[in-house]
C-alpha positions as YAML, in Angstrom:
chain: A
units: angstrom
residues:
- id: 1
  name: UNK
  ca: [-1.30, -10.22, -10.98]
- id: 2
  name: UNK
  ca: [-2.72, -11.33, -14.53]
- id: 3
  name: UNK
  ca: [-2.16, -11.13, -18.08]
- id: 4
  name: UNK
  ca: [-5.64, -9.10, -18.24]
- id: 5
  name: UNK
  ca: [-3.69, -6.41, -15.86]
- id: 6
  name: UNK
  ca: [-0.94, -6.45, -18.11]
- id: 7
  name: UNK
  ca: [-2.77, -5.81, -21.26]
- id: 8
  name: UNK
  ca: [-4.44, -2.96, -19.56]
- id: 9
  name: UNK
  ca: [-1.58, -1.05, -18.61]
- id: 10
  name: UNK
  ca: [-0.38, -1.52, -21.88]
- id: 11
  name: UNK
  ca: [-3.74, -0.19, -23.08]
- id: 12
  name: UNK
  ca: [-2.89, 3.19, -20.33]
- id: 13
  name: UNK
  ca: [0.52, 3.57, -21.49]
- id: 14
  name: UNK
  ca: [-0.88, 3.41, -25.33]
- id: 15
  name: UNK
  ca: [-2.93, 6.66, -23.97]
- id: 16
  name: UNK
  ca: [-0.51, 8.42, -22.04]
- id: 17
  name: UNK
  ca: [2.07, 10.17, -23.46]
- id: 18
  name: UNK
  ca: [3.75, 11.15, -20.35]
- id: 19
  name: UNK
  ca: [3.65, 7.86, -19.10]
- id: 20
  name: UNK
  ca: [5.20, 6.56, -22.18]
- id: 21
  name: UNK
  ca: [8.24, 8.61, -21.42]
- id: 22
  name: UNK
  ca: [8.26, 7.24, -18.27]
- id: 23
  name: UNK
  ca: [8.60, 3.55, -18.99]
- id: 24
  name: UNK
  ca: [11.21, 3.96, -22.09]
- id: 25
  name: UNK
  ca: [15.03, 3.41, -20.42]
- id: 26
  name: UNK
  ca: [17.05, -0.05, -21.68]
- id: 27
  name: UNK
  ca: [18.05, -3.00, -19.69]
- id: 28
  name: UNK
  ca: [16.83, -5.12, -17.03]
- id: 29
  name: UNK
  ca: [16.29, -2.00, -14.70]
- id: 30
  name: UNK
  ca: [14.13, -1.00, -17.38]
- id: 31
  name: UNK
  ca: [11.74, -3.73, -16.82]
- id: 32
  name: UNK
  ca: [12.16, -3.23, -12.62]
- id: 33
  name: UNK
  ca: [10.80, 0.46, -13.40]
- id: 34
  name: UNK
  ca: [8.49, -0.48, -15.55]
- id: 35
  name: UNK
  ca: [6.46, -2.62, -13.33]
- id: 36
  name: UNK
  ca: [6.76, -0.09, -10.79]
- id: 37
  name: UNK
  ca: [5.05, 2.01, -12.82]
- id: 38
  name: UNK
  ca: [2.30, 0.01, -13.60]
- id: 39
  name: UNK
  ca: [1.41, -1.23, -10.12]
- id: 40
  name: UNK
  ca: [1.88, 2.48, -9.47]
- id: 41
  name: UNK
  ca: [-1.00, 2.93, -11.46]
- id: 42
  name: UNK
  ca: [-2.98, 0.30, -10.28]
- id: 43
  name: UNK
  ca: [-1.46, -2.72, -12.91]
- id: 44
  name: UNK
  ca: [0.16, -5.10, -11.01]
- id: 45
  name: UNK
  ca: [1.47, -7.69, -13.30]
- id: 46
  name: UNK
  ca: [4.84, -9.83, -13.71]
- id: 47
  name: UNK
  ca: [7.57, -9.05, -16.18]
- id: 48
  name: UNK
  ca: [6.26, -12.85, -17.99]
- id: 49
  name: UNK
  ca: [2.83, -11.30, -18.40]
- id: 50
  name: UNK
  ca: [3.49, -8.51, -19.47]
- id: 51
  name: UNK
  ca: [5.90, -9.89, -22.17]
- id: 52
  name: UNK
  ca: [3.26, -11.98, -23.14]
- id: 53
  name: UNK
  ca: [0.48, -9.11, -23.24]
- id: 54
  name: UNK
  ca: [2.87, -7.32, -25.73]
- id: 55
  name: UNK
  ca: [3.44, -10.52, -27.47]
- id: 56
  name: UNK
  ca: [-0.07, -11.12, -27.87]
- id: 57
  name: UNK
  ca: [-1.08, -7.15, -28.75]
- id: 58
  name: UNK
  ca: [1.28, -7.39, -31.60]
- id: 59
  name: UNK
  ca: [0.79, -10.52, -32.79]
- id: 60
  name: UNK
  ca: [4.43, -11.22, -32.43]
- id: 61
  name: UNK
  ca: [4.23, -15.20, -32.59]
- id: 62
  name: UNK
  ca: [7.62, -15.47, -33.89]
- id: 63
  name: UNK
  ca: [8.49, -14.44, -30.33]
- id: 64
  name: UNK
  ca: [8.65, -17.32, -27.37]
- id: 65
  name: UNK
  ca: [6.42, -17.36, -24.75]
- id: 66
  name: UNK
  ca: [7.96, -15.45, -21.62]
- id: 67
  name: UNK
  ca: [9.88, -17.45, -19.19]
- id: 68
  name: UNK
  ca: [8.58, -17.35, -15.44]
- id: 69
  name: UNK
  ca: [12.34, -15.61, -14.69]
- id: 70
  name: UNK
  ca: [11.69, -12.04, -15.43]
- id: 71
  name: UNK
  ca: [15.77, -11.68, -15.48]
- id: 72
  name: UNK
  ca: [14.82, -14.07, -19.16]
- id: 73
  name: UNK
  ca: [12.03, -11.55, -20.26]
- id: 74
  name: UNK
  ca: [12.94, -8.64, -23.32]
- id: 75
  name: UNK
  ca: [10.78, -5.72, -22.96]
- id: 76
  name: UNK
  ca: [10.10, -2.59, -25.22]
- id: 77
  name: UNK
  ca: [8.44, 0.26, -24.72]
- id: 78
  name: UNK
  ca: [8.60, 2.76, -27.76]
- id: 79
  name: UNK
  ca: [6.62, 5.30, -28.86]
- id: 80
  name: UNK
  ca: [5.11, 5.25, -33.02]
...
């Protein structure tokens, strides 16, 4: 698990339409599926890192730093 992988599958959903619809449901299920997804595709990574990957791809700063609970991690998913 790693940031790096993280930032990747962001990278793959960010290509992949399909994928994209995939990943997009609310709540903290949403997050459960979503990491399925990714190590599904070969991205294992934590809810924290992957918080972080979006915080960092972004350039969200105003957002904290992910907490190592992933039941304290926000994560969205939405298409432009």
């Amino acid at each position: 698990m790693s940031l790096e992988k993280a930032k990747a599958f962001l990278d793959h959903v960010g290509r992949d339409s399909k994928l994209r619809t995939q990943v997009q449901t609310p709540g903290h299920k949403a997050l459960l599926e979503v990491l399925a997804v990714a190590k599904k595709h070969g991205f294992e990574c934590t809810g924290a890192e992957l918080h972080n990957a979006l915080r960092e791809k972004f350039g969200a700063t105003h957002i904290p730093a992910a907490k190592n609970d992933d039941e304290a991690n926000c994560l969205l998913l939405a298409a432009r």
